[in-house]
C-alpha positions as CSV (number, residue, x, y, z in Angstrom):
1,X,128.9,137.4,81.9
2,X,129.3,139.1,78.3
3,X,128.3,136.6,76.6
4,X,124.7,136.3,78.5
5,X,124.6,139.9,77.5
6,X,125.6,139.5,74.4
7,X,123.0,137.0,73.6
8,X,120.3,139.1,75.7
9,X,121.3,142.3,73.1
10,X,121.0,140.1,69.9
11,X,117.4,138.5,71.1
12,X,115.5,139.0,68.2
13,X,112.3,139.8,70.1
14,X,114.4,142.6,72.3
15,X,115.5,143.9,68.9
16,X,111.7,143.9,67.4
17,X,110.7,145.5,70.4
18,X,112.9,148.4,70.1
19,X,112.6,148.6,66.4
20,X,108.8,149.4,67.2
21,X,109.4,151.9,70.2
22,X,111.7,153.4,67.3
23,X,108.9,153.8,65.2
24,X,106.6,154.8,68.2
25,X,108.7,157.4,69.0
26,X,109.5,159.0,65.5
27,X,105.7,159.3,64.5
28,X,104.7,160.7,67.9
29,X,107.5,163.4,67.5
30,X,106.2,164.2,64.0
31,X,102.5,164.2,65.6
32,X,103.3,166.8,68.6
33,X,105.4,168.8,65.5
34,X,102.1,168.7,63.3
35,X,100.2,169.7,66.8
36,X,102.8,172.3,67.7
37,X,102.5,174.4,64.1
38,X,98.7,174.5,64.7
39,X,98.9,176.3,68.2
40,X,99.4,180.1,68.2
41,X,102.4,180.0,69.4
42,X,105.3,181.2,66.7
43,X,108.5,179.3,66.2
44,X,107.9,176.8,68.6
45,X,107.8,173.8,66.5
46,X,110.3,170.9,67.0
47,X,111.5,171.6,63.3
48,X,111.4,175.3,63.9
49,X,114.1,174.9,66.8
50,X,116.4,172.7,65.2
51,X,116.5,175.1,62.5
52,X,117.2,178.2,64.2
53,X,120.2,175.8,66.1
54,X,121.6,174.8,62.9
55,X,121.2,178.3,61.0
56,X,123.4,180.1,65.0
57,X,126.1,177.7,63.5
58,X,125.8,174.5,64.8
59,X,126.7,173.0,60.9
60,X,127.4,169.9,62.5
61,X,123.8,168.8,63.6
62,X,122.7,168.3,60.0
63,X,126.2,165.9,59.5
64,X,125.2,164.2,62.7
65,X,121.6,163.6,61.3
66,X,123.5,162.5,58.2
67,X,125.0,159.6,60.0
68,X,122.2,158.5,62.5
69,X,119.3,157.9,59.4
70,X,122.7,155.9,57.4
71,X,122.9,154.1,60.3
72,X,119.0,153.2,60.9
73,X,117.5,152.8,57.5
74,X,120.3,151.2,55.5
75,X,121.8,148.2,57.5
76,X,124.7,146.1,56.0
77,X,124.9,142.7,55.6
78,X,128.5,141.6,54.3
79,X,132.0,143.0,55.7
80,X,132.3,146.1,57.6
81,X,135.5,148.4,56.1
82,X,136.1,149.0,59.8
83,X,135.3,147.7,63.5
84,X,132.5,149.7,65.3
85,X,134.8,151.3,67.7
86,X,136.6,152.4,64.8
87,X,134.0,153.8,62.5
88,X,132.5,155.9,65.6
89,X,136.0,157.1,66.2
90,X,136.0,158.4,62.7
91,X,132.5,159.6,62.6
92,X,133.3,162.0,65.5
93,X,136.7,162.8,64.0
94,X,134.7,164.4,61.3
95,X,132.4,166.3,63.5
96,X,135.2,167.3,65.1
97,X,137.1,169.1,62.2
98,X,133.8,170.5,60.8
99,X,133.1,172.5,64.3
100,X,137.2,173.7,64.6
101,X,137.5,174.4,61.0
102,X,134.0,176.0,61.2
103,X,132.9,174.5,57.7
104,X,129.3,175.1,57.7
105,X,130.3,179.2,57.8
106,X,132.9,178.2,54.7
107,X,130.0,176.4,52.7
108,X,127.3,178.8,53.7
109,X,129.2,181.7,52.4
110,X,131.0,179.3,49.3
111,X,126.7,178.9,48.2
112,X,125.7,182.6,49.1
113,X,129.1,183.7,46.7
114,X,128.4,181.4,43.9
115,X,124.5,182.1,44.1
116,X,124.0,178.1,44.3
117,X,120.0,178.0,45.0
118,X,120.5,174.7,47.0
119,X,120.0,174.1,50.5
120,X,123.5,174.1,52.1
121,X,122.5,172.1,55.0
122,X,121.6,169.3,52.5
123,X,125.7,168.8,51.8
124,X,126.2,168.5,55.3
125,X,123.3,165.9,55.6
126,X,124.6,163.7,52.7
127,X,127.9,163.7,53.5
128,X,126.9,162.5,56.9
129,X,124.5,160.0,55.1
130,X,128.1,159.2,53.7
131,X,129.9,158.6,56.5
132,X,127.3,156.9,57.7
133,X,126.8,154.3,54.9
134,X,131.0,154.0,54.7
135,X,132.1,153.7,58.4
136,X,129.2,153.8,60.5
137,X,126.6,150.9,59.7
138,X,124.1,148.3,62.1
139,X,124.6,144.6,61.0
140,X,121.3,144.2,59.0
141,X,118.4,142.1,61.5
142,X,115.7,144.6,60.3
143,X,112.2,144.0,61.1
């Protein structure tokens, strides 16, 4: 029984398949965003809400963002550092101690202190991107 579904999960055309409903997906959210910023309508843009989420302190998204675009635009192709199971045990970990030691408030007011004129969601981002690349990668079948 697993391994039938094993080998149904690892079909290469079920794989291609999703990779293009993927693709599907992400350029029809970036159309309805282009669509959505034309319209009268203020602030209610795709990008517009996920930016008023992460600036009411949910830090985290931009980490989780981080990890997801590690995970589907760099694949790996040699030895993992750690298991799957693992690495998402350690990618949550992390999400965990940035929402209980509210981080994002520590780095936002660490960059508004020190007049840094970068984007603080951009550390959270690349140190998800870290994560991600580290602990958190797809075996590399891409299309």
């Amino acid at each position: 029984m697993i391994k039938s579904i094993q080998q149904f999960l690892n079909n290469t055309q079920l794989i291609k398949r999703i990779q293009y409903f993927l693709i599907a997906m992400f350029v029809l959210l970036i159309a309805l965003d282009v669509y959505l910023a034309v319209d009268t309508i203020d602030n209610n843009t795709i990008s517009s809400i996920i930016k008023n989420n992460t600036d009411n302190g949910l830090f985290v998204l931009t980490y989780f963002w981080g990890a997801v675009a590690a995970n589907l635009f760099f694949t790996t192709r040699g030895v993992k550092l750690v298991s799957p199971t693992v690495g998402t045990i350690i990618l949550f970990s992390i999400a965990l101690i940035i929402i209980v030691f509210n981080l994002g408030k520590l780095v936002t007011d660490f960059m508004e202190d020190h007049y840094y004129g970068i984007y603080r969601y951009s550390i959270s981002m690349v140190f998800g991107i870290a994560v991600g690349l580290l602990f958190w990668r797809q075996e590399g079948k891409a299309v």
